[in-house]
mmCIF file of the N, C-alpha and C atoms, coordinates in Angstrom:
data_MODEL
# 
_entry.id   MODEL 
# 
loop_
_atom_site.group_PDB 
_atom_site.id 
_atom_site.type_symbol 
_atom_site.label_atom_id 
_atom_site.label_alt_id 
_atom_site.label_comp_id 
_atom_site.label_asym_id 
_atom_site.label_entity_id 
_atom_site.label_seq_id 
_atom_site.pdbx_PDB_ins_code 
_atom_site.Cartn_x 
_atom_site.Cartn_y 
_atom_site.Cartn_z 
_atom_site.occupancy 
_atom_site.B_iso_or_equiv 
_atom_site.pdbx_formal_charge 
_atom_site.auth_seq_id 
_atom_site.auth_comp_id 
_atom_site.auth_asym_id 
_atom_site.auth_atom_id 
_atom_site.pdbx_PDB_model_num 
ATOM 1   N N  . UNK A 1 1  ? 20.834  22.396 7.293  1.00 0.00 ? 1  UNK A N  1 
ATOM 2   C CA . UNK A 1 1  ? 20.053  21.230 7.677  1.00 0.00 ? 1  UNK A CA 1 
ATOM 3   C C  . UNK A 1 1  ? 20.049  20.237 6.533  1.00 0.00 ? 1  UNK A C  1 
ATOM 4   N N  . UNK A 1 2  ? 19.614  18.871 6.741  1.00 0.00 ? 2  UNK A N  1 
ATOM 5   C CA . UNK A 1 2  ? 20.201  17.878 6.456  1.00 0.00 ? 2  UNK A CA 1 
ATOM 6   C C  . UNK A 1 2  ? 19.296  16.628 6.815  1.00 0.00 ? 2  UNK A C  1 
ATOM 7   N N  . UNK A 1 3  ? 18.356  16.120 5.309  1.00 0.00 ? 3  UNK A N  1 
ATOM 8   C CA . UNK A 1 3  ? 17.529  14.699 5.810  1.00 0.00 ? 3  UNK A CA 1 
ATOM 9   C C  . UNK A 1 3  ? 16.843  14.234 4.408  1.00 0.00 ? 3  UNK A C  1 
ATOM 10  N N  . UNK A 1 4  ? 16.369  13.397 4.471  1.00 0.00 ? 4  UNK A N  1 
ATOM 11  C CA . UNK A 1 4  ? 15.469  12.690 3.349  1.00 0.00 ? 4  UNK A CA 1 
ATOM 12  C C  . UNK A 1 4  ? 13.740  13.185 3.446  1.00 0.00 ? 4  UNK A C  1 
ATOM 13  N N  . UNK A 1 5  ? 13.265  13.510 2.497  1.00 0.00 ? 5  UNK A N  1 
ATOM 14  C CA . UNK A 1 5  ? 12.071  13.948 2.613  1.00 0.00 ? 5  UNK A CA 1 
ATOM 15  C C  . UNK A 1 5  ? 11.654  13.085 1.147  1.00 0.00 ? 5  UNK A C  1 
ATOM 16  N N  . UNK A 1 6  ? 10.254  12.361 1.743  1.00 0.00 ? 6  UNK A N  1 
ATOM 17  C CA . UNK A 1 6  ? 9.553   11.359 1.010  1.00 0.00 ? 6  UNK A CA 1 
ATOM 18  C C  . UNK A 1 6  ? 8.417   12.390 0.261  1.00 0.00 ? 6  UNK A C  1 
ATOM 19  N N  . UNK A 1 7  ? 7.543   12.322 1.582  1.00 0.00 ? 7  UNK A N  1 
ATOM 20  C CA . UNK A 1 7  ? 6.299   13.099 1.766  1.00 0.00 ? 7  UNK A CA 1 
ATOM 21  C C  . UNK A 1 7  ? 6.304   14.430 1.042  1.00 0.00 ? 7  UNK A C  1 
ATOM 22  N N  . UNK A 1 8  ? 5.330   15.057 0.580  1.00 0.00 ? 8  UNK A N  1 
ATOM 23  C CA . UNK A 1 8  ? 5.305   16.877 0.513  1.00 0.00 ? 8  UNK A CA 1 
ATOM 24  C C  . UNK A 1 8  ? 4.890   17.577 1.618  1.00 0.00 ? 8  UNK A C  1 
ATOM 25  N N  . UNK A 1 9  ? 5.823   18.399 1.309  1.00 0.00 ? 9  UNK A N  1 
ATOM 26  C CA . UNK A 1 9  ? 5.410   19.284 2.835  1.00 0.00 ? 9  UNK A CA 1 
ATOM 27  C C  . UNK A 1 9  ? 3.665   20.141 2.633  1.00 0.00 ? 9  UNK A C  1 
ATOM 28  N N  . UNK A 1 10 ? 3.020   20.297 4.086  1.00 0.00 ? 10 UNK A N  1 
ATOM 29  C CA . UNK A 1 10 ? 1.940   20.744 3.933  1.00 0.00 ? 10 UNK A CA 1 
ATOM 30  C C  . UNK A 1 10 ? 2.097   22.119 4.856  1.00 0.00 ? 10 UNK A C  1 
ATOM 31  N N  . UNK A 1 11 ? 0.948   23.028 4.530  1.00 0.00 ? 11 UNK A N  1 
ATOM 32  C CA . UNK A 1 11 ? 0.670   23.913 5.462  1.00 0.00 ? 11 UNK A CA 1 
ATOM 33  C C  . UNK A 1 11 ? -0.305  23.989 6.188  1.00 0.00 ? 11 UNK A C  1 
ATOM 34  N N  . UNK A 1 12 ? 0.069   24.581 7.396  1.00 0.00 ? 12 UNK A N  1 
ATOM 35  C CA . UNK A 1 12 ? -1.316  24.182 8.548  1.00 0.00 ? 12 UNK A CA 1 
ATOM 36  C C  . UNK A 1 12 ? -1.267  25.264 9.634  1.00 0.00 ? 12 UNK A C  1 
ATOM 37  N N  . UNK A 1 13 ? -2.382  25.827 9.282  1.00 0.00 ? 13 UNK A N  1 
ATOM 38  C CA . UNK A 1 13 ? -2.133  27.463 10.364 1.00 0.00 ? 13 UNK A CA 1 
ATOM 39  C C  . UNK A 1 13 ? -0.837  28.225 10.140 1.00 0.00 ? 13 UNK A C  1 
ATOM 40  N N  . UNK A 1 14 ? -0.476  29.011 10.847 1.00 0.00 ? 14 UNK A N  1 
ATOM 41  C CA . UNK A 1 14 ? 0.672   29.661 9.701  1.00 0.00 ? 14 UNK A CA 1 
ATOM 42  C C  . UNK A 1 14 ? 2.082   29.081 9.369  1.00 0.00 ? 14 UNK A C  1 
ATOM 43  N N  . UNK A 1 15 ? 2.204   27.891 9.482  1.00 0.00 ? 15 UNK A N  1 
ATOM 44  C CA . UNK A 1 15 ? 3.564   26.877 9.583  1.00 0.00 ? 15 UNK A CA 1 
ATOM 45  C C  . UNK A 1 15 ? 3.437   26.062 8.651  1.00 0.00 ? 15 UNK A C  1 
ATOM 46  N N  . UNK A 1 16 ? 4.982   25.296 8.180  1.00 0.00 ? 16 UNK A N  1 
ATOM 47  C CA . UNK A 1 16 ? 4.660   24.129 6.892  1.00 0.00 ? 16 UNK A CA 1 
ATOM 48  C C  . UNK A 1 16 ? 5.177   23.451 7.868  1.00 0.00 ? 16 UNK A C  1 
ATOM 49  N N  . UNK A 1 17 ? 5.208   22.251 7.699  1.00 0.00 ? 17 UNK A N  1 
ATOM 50  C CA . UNK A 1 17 ? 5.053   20.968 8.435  1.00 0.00 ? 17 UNK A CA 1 
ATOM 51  C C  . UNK A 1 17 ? 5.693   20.259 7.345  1.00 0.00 ? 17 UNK A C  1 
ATOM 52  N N  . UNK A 1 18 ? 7.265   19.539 7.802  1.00 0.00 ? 18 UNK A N  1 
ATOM 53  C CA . UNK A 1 18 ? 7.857   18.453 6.350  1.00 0.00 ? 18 UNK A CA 1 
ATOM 54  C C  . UNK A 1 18 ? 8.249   17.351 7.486  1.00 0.00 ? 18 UNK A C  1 
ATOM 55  N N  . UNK A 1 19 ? 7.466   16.163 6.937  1.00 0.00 ? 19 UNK A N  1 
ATOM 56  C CA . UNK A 1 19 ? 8.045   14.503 7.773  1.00 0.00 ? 19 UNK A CA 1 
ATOM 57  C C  . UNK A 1 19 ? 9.429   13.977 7.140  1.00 0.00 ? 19 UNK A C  1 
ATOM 58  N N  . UNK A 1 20 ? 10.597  14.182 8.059  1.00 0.00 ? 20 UNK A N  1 
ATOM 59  C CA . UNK A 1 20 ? 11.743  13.765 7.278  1.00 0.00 ? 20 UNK A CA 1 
ATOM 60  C C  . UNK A 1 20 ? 11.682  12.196 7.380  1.00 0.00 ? 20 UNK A C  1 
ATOM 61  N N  . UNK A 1 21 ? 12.538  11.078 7.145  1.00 0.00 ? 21 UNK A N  1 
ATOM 62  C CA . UNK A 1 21 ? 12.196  9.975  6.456  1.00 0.00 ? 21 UNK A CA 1 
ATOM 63  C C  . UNK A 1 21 ? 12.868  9.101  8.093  1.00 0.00 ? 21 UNK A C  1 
ATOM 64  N N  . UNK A 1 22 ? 13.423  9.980  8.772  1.00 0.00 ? 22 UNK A N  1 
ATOM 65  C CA . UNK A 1 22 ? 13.943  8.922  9.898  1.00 0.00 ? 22 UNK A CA 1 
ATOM 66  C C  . UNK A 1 22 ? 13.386  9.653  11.392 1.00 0.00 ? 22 UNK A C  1 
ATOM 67  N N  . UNK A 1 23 ? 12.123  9.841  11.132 1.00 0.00 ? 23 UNK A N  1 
ATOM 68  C CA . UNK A 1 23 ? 11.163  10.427 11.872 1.00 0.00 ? 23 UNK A CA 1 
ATOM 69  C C  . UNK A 1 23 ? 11.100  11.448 12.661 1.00 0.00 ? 23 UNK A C  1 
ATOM 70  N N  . UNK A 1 24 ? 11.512  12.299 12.268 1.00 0.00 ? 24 UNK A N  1 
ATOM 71  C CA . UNK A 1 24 ? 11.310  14.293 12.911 1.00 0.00 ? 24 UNK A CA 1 
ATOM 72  C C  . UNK A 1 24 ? 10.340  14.805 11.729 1.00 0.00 ? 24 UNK A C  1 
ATOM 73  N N  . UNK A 1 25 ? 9.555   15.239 13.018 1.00 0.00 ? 25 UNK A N  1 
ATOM 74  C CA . UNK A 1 25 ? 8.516   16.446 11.641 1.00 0.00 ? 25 UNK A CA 1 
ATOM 75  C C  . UNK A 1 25 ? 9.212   17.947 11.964 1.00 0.00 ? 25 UNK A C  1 
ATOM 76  N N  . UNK A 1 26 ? 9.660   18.641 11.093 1.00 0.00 ? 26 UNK A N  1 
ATOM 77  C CA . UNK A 1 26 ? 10.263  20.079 10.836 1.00 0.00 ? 26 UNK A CA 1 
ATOM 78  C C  . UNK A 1 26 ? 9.374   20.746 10.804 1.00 0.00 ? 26 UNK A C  1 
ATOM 79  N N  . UNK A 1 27 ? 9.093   21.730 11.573 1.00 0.00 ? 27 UNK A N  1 
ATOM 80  C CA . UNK A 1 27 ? 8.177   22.860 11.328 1.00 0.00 ? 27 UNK A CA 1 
ATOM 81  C C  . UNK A 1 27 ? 9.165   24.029 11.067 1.00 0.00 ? 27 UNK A C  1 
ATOM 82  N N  . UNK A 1 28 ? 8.262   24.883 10.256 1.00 0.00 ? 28 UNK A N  1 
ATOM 83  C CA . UNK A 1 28 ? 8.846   25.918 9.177  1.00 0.00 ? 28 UNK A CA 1 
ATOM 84  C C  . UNK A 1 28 ? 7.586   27.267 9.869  1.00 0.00 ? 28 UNK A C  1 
ATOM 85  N N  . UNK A 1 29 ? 8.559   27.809 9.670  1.00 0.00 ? 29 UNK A N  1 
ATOM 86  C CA . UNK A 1 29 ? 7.395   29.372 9.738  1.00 0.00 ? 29 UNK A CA 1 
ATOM 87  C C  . UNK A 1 29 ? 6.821   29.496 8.146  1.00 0.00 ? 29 UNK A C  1 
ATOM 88  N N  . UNK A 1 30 ? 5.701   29.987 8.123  1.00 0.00 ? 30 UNK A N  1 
ATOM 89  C CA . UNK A 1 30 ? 4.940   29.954 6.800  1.00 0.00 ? 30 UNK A CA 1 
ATOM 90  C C  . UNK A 1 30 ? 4.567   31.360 6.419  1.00 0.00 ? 30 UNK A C  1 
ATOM 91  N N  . UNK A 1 31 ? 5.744   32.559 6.841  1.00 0.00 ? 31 UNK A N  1 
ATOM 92  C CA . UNK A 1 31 ? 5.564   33.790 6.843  1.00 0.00 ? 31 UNK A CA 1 
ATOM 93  C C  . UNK A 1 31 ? 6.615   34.039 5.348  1.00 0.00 ? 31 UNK A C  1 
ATOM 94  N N  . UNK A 1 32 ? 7.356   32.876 4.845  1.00 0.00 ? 32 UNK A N  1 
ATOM 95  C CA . UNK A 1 32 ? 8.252   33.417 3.589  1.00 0.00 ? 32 UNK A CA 1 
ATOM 96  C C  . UNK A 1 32 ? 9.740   33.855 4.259  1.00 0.00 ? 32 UNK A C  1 
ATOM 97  N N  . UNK A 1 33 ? 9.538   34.074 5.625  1.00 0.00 ? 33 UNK A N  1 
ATOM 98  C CA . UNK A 1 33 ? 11.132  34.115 5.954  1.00 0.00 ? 33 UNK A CA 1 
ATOM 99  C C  . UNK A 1 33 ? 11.159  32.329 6.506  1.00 0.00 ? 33 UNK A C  1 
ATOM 100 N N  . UNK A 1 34 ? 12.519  32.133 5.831  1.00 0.00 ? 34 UNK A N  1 
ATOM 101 C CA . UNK A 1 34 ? 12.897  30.773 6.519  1.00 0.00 ? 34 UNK A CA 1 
ATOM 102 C C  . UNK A 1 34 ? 13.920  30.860 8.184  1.00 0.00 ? 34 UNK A C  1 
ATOM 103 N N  . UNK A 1 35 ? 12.694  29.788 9.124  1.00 0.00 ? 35 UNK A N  1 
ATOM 104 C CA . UNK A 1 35 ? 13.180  29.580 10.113 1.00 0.00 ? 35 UNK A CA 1 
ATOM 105 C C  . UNK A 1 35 ? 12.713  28.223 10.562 1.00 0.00 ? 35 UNK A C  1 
ATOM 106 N N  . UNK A 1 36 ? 13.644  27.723 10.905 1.00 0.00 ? 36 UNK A N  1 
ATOM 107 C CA . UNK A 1 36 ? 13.051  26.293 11.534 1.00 0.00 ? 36 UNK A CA 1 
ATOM 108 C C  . UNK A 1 36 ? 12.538  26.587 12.995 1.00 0.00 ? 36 UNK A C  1 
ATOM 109 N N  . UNK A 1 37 ? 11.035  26.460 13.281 1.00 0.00 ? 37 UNK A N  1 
ATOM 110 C CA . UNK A 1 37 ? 10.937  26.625 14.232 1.00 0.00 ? 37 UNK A CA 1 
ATOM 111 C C  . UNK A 1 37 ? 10.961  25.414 15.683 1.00 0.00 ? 37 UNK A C  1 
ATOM 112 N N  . UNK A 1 38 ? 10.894  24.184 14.771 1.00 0.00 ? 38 UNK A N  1 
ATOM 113 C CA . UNK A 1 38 ? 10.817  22.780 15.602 1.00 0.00 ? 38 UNK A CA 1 
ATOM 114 C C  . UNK A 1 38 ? 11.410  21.471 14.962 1.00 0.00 ? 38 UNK A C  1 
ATOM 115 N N  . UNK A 1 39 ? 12.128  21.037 15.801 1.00 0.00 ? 39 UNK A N  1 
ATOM 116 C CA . UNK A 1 39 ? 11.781  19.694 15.388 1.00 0.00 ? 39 UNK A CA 1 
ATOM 117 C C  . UNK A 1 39 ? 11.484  18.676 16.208 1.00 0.00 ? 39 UNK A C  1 
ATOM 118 N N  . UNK A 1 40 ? 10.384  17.860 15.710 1.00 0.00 ? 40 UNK A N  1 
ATOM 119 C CA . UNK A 1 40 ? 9.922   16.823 16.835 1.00 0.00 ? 40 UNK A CA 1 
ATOM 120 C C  . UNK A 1 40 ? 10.217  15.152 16.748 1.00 0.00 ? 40 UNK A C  1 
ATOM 121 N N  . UNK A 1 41 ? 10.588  14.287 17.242 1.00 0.00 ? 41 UNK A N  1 
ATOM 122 C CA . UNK A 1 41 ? 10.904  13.428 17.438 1.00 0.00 ? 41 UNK A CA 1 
ATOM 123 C C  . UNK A 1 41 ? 9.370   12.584 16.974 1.00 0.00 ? 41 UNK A C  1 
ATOM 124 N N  . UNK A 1 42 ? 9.454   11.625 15.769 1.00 0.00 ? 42 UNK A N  1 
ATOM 125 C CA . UNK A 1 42 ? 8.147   10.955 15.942 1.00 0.00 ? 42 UNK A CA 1 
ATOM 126 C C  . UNK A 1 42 ? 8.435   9.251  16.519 1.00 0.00 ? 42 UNK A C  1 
ATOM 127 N N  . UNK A 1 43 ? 9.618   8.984  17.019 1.00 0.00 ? 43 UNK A N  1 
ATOM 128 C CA . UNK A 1 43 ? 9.797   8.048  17.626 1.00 0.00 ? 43 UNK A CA 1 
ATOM 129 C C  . UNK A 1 43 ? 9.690   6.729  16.431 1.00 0.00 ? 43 UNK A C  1 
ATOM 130 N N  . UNK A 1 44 ? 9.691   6.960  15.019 1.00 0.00 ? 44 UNK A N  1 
ATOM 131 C CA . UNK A 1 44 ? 9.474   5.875  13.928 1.00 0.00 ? 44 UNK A CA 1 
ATOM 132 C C  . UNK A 1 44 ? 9.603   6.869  12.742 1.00 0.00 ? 44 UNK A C  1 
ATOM 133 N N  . UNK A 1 45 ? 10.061  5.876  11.641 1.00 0.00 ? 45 UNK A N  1 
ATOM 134 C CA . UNK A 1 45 ? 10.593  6.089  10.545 1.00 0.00 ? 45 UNK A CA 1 
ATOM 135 C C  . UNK A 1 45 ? 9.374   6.875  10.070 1.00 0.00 ? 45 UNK A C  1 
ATOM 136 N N  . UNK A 1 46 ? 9.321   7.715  8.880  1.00 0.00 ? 46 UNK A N  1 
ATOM 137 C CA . UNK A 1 46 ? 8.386   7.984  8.349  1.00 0.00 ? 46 UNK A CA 1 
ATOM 138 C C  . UNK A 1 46 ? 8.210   8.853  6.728  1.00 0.00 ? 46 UNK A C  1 
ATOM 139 N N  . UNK A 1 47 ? 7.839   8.331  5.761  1.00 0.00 ? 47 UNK A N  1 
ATOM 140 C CA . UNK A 1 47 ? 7.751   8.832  4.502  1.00 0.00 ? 47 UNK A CA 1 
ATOM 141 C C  . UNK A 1 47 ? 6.699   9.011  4.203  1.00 0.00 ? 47 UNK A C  1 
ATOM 142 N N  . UNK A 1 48 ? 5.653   9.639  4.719  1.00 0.00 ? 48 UNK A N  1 
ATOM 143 C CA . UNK A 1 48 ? 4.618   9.541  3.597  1.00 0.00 ? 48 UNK A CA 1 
ATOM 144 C C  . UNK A 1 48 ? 4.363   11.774 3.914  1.00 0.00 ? 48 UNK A C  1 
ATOM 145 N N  . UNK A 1 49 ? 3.382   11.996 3.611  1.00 0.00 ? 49 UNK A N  1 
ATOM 146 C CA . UNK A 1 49 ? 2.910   13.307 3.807  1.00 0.00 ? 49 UNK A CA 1 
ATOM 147 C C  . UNK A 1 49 ? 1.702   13.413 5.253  1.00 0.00 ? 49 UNK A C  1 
ATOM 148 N N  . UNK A 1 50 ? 1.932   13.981 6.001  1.00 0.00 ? 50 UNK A N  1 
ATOM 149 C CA . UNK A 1 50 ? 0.808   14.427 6.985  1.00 0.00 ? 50 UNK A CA 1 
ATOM 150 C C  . UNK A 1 50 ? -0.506  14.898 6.817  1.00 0.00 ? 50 UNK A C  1 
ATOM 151 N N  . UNK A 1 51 ? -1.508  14.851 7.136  1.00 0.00 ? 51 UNK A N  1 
ATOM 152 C CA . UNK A 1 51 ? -3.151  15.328 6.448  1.00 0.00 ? 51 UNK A CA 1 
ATOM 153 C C  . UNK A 1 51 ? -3.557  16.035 7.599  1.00 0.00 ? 51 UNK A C  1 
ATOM 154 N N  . UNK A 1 52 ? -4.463  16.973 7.224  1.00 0.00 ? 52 UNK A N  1 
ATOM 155 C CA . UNK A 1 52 ? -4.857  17.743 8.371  1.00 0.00 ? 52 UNK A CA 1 
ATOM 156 C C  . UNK A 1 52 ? -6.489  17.638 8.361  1.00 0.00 ? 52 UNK A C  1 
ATOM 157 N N  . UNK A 1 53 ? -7.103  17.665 9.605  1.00 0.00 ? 53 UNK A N  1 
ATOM 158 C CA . UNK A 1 53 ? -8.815  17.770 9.240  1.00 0.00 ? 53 UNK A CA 1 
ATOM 159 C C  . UNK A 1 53 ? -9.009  17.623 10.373 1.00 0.00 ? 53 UNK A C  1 
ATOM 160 N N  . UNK A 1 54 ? -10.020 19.289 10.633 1.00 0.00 ? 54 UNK A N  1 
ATOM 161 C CA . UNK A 1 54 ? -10.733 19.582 12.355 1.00 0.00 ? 54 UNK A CA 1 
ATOM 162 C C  . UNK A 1 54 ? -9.514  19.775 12.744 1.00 0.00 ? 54 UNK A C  1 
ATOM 163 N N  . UNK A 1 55 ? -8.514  20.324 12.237 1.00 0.00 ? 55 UNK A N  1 
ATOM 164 C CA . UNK A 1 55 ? -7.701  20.993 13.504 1.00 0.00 ? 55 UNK A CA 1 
ATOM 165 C C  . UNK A 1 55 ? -6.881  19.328 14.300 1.00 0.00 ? 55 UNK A C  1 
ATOM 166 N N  . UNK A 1 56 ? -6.711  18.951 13.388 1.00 0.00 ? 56 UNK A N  1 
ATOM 167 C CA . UNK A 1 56 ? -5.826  17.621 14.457 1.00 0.00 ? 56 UNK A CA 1 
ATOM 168 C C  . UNK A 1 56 ? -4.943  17.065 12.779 1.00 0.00 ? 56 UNK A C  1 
ATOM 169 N N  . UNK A 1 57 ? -3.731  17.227 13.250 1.00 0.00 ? 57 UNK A N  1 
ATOM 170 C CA . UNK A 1 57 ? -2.917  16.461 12.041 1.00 0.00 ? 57 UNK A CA 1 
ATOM 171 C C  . UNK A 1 57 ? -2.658  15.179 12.117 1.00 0.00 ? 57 UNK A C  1 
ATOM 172 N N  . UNK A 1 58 ? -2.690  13.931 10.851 1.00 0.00 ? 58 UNK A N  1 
ATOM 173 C CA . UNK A 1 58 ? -2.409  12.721 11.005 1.00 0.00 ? 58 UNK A CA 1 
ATOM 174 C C  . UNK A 1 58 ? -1.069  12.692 10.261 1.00 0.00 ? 58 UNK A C  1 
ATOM 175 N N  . UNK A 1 59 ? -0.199  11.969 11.210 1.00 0.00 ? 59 UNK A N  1 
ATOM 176 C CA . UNK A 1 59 ? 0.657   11.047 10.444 1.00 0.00 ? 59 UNK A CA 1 
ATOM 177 C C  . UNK A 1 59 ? 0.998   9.061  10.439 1.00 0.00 ? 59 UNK A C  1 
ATOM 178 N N  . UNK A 1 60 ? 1.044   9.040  9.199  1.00 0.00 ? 60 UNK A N  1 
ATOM 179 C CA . UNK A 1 60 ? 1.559   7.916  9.218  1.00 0.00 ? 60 UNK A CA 1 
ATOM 180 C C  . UNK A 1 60 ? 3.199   7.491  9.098  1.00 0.00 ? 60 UNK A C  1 
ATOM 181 N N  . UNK A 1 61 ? 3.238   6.729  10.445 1.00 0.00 ? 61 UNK A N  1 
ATOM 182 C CA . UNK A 1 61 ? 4.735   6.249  10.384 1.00 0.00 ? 61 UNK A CA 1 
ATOM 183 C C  . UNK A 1 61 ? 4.900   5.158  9.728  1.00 0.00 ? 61 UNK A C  1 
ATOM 184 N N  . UNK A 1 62 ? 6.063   4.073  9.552  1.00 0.00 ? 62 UNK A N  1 
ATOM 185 C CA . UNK A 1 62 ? 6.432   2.703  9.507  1.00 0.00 ? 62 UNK A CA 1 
ATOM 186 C C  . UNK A 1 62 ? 4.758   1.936  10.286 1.00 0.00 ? 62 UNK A C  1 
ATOM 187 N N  . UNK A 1 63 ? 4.635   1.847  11.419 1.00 0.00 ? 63 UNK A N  1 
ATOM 188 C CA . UNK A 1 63 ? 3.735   0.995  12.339 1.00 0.00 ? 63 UNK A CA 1 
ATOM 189 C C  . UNK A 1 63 ? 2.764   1.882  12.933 1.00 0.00 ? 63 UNK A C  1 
ATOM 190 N N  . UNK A 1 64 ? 2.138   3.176  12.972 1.00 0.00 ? 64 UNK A N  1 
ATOM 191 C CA . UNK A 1 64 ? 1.293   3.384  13.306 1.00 0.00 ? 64 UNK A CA 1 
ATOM 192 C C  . UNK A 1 64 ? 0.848   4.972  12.730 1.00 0.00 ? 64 UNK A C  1 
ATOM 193 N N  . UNK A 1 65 ? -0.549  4.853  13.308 1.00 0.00 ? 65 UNK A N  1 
ATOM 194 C CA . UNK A 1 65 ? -1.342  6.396  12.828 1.00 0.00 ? 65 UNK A CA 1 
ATOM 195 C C  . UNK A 1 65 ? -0.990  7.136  13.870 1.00 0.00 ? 65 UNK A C  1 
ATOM 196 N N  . UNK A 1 66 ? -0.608  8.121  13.575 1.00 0.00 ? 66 UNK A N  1 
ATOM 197 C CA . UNK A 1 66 ? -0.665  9.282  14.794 1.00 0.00 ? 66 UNK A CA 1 
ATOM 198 C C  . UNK A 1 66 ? -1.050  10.407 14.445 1.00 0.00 ? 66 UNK A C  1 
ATOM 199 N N  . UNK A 1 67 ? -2.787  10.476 15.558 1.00 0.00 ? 67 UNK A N  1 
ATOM 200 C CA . UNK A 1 67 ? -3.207  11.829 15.803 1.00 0.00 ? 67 UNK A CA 1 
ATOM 201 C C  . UNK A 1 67 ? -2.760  13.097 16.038 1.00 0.00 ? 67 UNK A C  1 
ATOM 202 N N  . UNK A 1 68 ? -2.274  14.134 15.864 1.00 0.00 ? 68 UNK A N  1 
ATOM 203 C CA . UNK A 1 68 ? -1.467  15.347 16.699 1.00 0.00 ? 68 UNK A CA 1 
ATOM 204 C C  . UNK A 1 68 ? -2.770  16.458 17.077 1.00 0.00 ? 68 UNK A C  1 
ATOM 205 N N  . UNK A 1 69 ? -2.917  16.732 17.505 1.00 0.00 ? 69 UNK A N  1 
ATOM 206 C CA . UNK A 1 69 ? -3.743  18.421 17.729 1.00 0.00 ? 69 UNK A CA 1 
ATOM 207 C C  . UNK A 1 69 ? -4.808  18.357 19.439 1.00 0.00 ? 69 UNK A C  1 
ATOM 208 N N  . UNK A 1 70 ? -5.086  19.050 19.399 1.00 0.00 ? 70 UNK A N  1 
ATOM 209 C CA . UNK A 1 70 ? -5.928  19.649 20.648 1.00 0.00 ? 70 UNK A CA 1 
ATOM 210 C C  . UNK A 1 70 ? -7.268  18.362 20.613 1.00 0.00 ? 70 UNK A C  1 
# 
């Protein structure tokens, strides 16, 4: 695998979470074996790091905030 990473990756429930720079967030298993378990399309560029609080992750893209969680 293969991308630009701005941000630091965070952990959040048992997964790391890394925002690559041309907008997919990579989820990682956070068990110490490496597996990519996702990648998601954030539809916009994005460098910064993701924050987590109450169980809902924020990211900031290029043009907007985005909520993620339940």
């Amino acid at each position: 695998r293969s991308g630009r990473f701005f941000g630091s990756p965070i952990a959040a429930g048992s997964n790391i979470f890394c925002a690559e720079s041309k907008g997919k967030m990579i989820v990682l298993r956070g068990d110490g074996k490496f597996e990519v378990l996702a990648e998601n399309d954030l539809g916009e560029k994005c460098n910064t790091t993701p924050a987590v609080a109450n169980g809902v992750m924020y990211v900031r893209t290029y043009e907007h905030l985005m909520a993620i969680g339940k």
